[in-house]
SETOR-610029 format. One record per residue: residue in one letter; x, y, z of N, C-alpha, C, O in turn. Coordinates in steps of 0.1 Angstrom, whole numbers, plus 5000, padded with zeros to 4 digits. Layout:
BEGIN
(dovo 'A', (X, Y, Z), (X, Y, Z), (X, Y, Z), (X, Y, Z))
...
# end
This chain:
BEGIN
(dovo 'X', (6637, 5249, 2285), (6629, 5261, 2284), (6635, 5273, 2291), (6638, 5274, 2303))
(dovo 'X', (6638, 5280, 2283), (6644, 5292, 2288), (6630, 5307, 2294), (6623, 5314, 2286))
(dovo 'X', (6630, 5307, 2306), (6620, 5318, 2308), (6627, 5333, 2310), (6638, 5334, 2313))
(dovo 'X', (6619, 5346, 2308), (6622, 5353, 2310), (6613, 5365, 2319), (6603, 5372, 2314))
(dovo 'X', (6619, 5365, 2332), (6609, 5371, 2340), (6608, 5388, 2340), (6599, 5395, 2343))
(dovo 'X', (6619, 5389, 2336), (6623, 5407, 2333), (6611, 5411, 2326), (6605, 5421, 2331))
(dovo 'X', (6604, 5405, 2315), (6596, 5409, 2308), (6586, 5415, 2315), (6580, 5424, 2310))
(dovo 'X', (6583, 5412, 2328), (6574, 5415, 2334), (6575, 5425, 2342), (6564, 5430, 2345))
(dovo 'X', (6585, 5430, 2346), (6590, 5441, 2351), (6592, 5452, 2343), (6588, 5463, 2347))
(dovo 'X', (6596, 5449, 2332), (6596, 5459, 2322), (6583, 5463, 2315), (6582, 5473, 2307))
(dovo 'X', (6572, 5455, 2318), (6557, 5458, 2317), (6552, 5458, 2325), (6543, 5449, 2326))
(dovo 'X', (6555, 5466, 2335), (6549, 5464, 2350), (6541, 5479, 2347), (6530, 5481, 2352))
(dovo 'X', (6547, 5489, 2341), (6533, 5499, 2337), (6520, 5499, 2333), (6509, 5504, 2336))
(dovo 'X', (6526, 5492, 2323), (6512, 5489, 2313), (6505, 5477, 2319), (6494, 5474, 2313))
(dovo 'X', (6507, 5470, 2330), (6502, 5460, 2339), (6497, 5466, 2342), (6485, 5465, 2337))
(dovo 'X', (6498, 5476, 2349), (6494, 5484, 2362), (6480, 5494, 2356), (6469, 5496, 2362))
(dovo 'X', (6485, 5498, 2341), (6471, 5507, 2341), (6462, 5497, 2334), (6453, 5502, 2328))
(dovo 'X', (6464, 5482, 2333), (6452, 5472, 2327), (6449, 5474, 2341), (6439, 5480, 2344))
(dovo 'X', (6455, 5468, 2351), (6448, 5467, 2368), (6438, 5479, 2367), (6426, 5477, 2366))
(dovo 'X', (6443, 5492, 2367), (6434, 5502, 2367), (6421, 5499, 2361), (6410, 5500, 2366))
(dovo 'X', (6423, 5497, 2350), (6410, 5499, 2341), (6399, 5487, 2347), (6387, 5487, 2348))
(dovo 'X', (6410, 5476, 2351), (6398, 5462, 2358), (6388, 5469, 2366), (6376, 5470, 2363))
(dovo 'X', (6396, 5477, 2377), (6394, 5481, 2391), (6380, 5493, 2387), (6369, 5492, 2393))
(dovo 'X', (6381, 5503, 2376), (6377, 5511, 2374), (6362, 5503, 2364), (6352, 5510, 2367))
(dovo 'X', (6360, 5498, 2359), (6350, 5490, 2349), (6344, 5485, 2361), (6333, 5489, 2362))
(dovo 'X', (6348, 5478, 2372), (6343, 5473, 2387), (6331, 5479, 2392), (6319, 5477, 2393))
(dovo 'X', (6344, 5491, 2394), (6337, 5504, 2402), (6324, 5508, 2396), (6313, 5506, 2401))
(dovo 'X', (6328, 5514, 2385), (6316, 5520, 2372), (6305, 5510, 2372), (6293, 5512, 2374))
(dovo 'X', (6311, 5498, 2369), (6296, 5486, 2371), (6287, 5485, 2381), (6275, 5485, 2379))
(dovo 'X', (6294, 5482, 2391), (6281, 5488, 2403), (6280, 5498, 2406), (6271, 5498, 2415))
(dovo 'X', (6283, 5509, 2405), (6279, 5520, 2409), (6262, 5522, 2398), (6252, 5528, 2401))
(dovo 'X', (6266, 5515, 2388), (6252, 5522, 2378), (6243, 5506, 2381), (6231, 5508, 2379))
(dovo 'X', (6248, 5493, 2385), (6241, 5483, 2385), (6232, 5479, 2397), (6224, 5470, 2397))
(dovo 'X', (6238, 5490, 2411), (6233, 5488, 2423), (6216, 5499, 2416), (6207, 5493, 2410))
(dovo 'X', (6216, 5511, 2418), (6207, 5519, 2413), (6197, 5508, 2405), (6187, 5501, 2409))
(dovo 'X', (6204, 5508, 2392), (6198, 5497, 2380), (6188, 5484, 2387), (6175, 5484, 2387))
(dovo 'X', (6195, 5474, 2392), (6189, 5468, 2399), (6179, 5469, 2411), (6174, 5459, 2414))
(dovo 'X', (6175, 5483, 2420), (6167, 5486, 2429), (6155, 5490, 2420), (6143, 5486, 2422))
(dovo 'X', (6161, 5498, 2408), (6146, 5499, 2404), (6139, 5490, 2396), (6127, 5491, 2394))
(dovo 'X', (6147, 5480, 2389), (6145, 5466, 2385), (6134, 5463, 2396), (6122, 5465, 2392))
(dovo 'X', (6135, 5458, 2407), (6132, 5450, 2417), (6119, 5458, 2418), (6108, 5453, 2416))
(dovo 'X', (6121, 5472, 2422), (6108, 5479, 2426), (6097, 5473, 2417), (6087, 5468, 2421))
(dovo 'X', (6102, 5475, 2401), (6088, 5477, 2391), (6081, 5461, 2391), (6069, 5457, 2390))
(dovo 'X', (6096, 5452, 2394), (6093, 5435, 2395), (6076, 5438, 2409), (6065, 5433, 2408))
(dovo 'X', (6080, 5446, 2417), (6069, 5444, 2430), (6062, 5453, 2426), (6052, 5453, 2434))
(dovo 'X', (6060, 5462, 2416), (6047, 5468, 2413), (6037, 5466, 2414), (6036, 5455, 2418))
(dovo 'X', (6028, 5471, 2414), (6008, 5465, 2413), (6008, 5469, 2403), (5996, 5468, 2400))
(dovo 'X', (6015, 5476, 2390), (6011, 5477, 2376), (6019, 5468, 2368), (6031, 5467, 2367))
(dovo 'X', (6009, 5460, 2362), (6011, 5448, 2355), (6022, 5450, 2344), (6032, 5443, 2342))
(dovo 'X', (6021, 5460, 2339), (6030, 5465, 2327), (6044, 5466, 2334), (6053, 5459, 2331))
(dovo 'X', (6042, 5476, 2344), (6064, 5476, 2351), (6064, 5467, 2354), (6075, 5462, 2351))
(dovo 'X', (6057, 5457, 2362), (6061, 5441, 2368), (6062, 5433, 2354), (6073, 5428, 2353))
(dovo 'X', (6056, 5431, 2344), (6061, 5423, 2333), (6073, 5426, 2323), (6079, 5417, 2317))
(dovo 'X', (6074, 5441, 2323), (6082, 5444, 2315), (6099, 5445, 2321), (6109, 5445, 2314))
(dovo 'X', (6098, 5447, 2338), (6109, 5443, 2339), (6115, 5429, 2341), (6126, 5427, 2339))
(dovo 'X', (6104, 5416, 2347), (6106, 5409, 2342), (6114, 5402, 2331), (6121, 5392, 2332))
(dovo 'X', (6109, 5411, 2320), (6112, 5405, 2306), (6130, 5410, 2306), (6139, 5402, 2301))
(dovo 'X', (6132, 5421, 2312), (6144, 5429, 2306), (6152, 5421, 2320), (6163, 5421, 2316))
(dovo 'X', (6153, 5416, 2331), (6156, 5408, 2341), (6158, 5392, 2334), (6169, 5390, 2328))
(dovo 'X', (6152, 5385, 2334), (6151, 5370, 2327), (6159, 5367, 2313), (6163, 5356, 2309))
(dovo 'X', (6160, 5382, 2304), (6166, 5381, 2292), (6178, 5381, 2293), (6184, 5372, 2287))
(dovo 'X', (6188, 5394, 2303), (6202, 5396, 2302), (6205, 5388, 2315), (6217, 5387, 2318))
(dovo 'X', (6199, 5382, 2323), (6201, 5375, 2333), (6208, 5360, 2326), (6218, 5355, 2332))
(dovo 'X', (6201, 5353, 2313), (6201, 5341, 2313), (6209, 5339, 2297), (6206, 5329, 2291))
(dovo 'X', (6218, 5349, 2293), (6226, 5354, 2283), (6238, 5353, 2289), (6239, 5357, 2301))
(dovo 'X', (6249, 5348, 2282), (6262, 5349, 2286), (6267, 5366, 2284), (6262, 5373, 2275))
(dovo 'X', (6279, 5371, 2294), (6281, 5384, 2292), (6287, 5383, 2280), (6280, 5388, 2272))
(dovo 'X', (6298, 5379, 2275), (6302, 5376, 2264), (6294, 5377, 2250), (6300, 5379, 2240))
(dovo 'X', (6284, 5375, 2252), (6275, 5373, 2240), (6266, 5381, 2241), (6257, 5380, 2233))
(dovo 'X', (6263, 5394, 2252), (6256, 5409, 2250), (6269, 5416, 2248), (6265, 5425, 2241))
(dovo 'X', (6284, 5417, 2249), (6291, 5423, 2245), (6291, 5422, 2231), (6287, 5431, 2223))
(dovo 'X', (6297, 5410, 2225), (6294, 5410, 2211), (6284, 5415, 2202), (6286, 5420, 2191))
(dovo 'X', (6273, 5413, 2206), (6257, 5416, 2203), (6261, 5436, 2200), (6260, 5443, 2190))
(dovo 'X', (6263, 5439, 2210), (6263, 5456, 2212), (6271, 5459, 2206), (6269, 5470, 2201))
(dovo 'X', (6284, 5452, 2201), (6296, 5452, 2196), (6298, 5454, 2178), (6303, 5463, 2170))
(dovo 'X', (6292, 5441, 2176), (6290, 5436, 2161), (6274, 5439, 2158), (6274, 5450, 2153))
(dovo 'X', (6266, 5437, 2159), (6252, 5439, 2157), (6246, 5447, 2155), (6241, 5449, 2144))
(dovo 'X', (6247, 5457, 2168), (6241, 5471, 2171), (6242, 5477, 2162), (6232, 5481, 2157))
(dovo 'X', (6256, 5481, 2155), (6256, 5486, 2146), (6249, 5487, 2138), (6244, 5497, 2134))
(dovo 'X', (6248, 5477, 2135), (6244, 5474, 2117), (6232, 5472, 2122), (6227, 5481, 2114))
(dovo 'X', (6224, 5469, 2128), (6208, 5473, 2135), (6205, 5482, 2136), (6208, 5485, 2124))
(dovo 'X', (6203, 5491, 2140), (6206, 5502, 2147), (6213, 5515, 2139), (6207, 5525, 2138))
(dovo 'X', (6227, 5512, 2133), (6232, 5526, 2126), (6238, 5533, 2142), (6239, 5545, 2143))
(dovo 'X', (6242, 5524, 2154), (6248, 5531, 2164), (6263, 5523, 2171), (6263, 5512, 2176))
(dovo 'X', (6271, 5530, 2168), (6283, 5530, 2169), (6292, 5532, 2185), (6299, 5542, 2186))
(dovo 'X', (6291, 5527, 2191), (6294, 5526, 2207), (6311, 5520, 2207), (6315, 5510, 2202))
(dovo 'X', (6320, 5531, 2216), (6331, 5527, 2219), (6334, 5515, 2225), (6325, 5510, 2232))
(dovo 'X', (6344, 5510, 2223), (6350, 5497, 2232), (6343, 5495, 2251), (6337, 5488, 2258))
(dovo 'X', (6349, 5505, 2249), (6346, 5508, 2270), (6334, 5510, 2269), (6329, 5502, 2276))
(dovo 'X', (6326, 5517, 2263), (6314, 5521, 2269), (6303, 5512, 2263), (6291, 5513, 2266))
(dovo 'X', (6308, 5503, 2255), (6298, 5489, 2250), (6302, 5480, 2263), (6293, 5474, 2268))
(dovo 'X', (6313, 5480, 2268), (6320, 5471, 2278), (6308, 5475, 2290), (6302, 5465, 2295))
(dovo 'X', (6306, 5488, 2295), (6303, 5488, 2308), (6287, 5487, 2302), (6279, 5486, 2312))
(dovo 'X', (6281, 5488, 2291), (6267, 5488, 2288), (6264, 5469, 2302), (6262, 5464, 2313))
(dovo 'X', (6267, 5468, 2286), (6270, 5445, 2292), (6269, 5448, 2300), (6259, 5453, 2303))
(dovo 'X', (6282, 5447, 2312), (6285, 5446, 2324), (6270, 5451, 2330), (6265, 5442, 2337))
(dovo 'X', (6264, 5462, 2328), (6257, 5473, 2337), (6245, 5464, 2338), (6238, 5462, 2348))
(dovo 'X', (6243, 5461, 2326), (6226, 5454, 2319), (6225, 5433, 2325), (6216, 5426, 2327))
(dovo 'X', (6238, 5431, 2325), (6237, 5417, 2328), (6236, 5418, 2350), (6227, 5413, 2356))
(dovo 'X', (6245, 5424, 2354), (6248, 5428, 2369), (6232, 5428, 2373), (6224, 5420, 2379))
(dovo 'X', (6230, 5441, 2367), (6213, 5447, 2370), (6210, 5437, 2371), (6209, 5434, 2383))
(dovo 'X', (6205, 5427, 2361), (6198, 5416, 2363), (6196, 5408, 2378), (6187, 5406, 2386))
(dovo 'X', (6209, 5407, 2378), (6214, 5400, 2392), (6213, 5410, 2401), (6209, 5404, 2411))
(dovo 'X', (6214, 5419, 2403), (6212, 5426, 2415), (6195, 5426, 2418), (6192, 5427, 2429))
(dovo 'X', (6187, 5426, 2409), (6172, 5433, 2407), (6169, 5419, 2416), (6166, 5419, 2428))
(dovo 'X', (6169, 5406, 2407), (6166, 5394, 2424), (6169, 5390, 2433), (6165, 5381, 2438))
(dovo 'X', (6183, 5401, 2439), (6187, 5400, 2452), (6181, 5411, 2460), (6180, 5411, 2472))
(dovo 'X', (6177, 5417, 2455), (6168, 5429, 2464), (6152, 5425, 2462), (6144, 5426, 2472))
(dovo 'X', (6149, 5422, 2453), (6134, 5416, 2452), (6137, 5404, 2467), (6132, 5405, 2478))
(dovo 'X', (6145, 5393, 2464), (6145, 5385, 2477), (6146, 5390, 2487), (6139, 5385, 2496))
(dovo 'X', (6153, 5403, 2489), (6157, 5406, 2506), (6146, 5413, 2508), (6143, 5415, 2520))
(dovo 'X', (6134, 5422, 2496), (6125, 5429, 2504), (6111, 5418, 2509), (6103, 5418, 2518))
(dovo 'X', (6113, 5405, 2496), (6101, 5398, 2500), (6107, 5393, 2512), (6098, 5394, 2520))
(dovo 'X', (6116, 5389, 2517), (6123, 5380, 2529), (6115, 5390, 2542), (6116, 5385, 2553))
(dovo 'X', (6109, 5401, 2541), (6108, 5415, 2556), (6092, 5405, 2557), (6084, 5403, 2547))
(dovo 'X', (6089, 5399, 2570), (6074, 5396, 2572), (6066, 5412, 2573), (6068, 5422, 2579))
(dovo 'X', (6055, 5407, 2563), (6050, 5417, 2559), (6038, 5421, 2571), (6030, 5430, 2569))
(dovo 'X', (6040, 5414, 2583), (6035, 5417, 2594), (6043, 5433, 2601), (6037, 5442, 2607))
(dovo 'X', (6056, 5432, 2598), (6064, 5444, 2606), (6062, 5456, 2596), (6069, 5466, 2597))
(dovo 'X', (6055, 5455, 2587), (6049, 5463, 2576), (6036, 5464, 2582), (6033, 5476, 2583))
(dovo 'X', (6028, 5459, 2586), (6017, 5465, 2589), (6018, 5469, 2604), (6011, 5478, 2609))
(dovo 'X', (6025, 5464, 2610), (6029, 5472, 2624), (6030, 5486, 2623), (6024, 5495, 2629))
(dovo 'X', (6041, 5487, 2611), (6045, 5499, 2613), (6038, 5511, 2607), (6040, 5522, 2611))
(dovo 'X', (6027, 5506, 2595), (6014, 5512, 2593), (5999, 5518, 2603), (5991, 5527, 2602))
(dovo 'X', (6004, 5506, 2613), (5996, 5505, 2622), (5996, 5518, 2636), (5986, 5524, 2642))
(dovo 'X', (6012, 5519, 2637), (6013, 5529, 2647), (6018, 5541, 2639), (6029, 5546, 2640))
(dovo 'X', (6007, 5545, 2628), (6013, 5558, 2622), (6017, 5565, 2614), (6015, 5577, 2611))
(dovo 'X', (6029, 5553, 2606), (6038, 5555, 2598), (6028, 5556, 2583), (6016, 5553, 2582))
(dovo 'X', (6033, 5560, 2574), (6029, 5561, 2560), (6037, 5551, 2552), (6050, 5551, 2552))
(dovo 'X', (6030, 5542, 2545), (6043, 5536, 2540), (6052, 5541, 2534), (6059, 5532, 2535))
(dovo 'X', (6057, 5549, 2529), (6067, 5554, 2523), (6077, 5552, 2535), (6087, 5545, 2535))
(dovo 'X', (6071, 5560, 2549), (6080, 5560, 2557), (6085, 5546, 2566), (6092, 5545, 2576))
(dovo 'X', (6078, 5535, 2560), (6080, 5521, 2568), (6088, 5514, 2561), (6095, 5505, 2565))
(dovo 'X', (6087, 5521, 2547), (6094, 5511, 2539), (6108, 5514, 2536), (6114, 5507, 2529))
(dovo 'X', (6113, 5528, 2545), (6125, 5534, 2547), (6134, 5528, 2560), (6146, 5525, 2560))
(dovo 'X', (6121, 5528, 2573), (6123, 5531, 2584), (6122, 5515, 2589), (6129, 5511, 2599))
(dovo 'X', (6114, 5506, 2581), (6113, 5493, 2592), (6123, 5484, 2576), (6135, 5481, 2576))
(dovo 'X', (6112, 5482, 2565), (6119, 5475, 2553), (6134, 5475, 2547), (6141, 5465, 2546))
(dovo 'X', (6136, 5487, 2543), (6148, 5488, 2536), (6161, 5483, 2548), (6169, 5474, 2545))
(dovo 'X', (6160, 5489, 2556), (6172, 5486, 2569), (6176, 5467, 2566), (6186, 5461, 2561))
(dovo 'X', (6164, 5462, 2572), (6163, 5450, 2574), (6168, 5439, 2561), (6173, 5428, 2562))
(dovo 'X', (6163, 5445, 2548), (6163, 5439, 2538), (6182, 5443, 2529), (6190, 5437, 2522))
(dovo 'X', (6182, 5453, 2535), (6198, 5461, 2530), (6207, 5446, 2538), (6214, 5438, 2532))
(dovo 'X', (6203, 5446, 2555), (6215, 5438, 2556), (6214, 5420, 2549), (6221, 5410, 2547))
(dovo 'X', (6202, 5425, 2549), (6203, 5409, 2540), (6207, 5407, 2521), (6206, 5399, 2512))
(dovo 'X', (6210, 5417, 2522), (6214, 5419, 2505), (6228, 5421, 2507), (6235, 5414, 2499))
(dovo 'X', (6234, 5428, 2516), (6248, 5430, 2516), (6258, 5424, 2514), (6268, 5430, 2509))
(dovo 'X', (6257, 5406, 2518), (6265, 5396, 2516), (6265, 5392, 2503), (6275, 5391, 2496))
(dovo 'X', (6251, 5390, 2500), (6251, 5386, 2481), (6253, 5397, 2476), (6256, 5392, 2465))
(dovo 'X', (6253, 5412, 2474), (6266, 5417, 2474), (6272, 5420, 2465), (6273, 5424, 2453))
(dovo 'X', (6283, 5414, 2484), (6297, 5417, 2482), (6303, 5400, 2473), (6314, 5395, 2476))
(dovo 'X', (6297, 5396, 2468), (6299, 5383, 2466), (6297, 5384, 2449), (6305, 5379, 2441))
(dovo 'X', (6284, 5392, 2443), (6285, 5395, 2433), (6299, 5407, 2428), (6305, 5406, 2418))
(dovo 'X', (6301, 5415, 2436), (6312, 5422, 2438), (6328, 5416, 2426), (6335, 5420, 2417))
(dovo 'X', (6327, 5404, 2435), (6341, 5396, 2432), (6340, 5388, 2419), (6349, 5386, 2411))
(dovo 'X', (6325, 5384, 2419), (6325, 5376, 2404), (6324, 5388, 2395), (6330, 5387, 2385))
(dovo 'X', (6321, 5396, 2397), (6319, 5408, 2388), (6336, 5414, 2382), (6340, 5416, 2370))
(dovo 'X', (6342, 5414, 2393), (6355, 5413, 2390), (6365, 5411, 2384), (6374, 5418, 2380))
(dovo 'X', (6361, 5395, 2383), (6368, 5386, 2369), (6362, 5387, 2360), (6367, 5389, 2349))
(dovo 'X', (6350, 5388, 2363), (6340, 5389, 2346), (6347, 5399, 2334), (6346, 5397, 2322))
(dovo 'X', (6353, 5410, 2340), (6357, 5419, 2335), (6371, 5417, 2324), (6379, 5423, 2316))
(dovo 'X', (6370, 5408, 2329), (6382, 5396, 2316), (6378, 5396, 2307), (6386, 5397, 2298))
(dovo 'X', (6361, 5395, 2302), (6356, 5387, 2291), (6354, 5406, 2283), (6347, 5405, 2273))
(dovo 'X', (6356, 5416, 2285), (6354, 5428, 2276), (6369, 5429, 2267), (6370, 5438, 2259))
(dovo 'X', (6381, 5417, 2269), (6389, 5416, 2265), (6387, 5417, 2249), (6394, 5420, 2239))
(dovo 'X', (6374, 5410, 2252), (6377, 5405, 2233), (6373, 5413, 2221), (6374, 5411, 2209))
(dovo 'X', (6368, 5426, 2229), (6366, 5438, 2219), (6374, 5450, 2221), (6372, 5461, 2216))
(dovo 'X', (6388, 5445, 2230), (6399, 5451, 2232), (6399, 5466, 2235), (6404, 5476, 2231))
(dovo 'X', (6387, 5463, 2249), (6390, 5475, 2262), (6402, 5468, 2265), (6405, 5456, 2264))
(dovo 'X', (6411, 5480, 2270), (6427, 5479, 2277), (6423, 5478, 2293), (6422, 5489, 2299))
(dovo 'X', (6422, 5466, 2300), (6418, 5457, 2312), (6431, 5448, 2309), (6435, 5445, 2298))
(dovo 'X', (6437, 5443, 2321), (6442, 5434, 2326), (6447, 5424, 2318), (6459, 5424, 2316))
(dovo 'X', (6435, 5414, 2312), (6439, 5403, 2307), (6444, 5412, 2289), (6453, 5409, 2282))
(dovo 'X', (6438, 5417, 2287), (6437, 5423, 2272), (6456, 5432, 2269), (6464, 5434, 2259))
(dovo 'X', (6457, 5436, 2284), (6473, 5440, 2284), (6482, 5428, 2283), (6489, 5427, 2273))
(dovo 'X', (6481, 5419, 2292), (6485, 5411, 2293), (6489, 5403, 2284), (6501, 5400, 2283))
(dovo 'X', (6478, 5396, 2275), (6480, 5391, 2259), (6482, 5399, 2250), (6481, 5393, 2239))
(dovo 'X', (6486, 5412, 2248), (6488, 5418, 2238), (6506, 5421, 2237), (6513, 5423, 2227))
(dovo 'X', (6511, 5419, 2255), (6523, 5417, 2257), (6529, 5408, 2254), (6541, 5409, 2250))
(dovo 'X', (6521, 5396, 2257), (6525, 5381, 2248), (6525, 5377, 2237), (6532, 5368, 2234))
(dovo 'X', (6516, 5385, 2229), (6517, 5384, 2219), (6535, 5393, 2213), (6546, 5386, 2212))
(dovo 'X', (6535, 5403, 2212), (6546, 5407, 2212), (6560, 5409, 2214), (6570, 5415, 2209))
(dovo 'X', (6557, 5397, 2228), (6570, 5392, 2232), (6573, 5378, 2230), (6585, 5374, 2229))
(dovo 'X', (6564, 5370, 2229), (6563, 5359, 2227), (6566, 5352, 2238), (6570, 5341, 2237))
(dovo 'X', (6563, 5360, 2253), (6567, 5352, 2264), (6552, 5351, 2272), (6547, 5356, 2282))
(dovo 'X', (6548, 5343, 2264), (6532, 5336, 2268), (6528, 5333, 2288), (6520, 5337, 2296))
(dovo 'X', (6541, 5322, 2288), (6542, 5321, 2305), (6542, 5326, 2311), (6534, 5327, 2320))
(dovo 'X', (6552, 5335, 2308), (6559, 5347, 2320), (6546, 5352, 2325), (6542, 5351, 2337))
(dovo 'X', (6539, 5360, 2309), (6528, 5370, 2311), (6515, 5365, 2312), (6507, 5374, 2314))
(dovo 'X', (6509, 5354, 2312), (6500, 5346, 2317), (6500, 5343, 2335), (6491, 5344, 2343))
(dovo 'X', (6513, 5340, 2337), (6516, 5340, 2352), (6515, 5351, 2359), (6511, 5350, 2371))
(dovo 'X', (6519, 5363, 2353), (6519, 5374, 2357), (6505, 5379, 2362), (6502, 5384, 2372))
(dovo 'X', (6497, 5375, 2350), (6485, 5380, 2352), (6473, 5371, 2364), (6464, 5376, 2370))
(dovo 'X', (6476, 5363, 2364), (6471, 5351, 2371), (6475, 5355, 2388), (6468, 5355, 2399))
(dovo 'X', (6489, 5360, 2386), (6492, 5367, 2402), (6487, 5377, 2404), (6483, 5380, 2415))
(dovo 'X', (6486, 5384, 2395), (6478, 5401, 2401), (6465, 5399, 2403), (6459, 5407, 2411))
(dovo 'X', (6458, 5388, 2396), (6443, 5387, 2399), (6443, 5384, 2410), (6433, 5385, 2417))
(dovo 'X', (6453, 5380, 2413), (6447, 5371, 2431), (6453, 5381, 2439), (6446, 5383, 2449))
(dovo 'X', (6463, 5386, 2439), (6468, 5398, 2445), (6456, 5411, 2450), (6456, 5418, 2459))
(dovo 'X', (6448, 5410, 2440), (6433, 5420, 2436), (6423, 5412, 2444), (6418, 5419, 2454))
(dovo 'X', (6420, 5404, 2444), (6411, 5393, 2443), (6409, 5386, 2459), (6399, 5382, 2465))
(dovo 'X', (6426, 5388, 2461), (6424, 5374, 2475), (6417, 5380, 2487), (6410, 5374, 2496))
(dovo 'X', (6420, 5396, 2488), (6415, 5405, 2500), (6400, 5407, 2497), (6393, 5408, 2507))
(dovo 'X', (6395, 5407, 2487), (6382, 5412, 2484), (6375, 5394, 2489), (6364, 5394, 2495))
(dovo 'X', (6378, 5389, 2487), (6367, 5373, 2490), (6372, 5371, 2502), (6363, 5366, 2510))
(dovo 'X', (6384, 5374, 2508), (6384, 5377, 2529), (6376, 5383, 2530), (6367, 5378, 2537))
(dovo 'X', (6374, 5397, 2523), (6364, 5407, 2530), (6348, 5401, 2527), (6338, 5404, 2534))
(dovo 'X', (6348, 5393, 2519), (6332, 5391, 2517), (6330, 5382, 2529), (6319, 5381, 2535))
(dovo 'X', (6344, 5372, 2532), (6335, 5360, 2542), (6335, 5365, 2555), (6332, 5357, 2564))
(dovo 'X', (6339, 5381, 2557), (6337, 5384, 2569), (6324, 5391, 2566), (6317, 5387, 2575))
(dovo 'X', (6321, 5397, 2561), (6307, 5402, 2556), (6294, 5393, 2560), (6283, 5394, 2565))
(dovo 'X', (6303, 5381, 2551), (6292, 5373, 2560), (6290, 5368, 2571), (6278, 5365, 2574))
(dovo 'X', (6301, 5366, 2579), (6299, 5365, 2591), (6295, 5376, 2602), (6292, 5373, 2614))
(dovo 'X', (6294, 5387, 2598), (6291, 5400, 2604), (6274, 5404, 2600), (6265, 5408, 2608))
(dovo 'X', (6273, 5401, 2590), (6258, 5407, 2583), (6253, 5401, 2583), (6242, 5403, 2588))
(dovo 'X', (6257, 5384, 2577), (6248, 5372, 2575), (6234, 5371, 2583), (6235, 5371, 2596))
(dovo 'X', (6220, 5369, 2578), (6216, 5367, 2584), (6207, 5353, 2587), (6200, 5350, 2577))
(dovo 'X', (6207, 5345, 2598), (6202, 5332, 2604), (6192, 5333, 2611), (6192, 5337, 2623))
(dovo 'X', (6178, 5329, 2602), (6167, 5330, 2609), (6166, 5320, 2620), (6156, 5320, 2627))
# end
């Protein structure tokens, strides 16, 4: 077996701006999934039956769906449903945005049910308005208990971003095999790609288990 590692050097550009695009699809996904998810959670704790049911429904649906199969869905489907035509990238970060949400919306629903609703009426008690308790005593307490699950969805979110490959957003894995395909040096650039993920990867899952050792919290 004759290998050839140059290949990889000589596509260490086009490596580099798949890395980008992982990094950036990341970013973009929580940034709109954290938001996404808080008000998920809110409408889930509503007293109007309609936003608690209905986000339920839109939580339980993309929650229990492979991401792979709302990408395709938005991809192939929509269209022809619909009559709406959505780019590669921006069907990519829909998925991403609408599956994440899911998951973020029951990690904040847990960390606000997790606040005893006694230090909620304390804080009603000496004064406060809820609005201002639920800033001032709730959110604090319930933020550090969300922080760890997270930074934990963080990292799975990370790899996930492999699977927008297959409607050929230019990410990582999608560079990667399109180089192998072309070179025909499948190993090289499979290896290649397999190192940079963890090169990406290995500092971010340090940083979460110290998160959790820092934030975690043990009742």
């Amino acid at each position: 077996m004759n290998l050839h590692w140059s290949i990889v050097w000589e596509s260490r550009y086009a490596l580099l701006q798949g890395a980008g695009m992982t990094v950036m699809l990341t970013v973009a996904t929580m940034a709109l999934a954290v938001p996404g998810g808080i008000a998920l959670a809110l409408m889930r704790l509503s007293s109007s039956r309609i936003a608690s049911k209905a986000a339920a429904a839109v939580v339980e649906f993309f929650r229990n769906l492979p991401i792979i199969l709302v990408i395709y869905w938005a991809f192939y489907v929509m269209p022809i449903l619909l009559d709406v035509q959505l780019s590669p990238l921006t069907t990519a970060l829909a998925a991403l945005v609408l599956n994440v949400s899911s998951y973020n919306a029951e990690t904040f629903r847990a960390g606000i049910n997790s606040i005893r609703k006694g230090q909620m009426e304390a804080a009603l008690a000496m004064g406060m308005s809820r609005r201002q308790a639920m800033l001032k005593v709730v959110v604090p307490q319930a933020s550090r208990r969300v922080l760890p699950v997270l930074a934990s969805t963080w990292v799975s979110l990370f790899k996930d971003t492999s699977l927008v490959s297959v409607i050929s957003v230019s990410e990582l894995s999608f560079v990667s095999m399109q180089i192998s395909s072309h070179s025909y040096r499948v190993l090289e650039m499979l290896t290649a790609m397999a190192a940079i993920y963890w090169l990406m990867g290995y500092p971010q899952a340090k940083l979460v288990d110290w998160i959790y050792r820092k934030y975690g919290v043990k009742e």
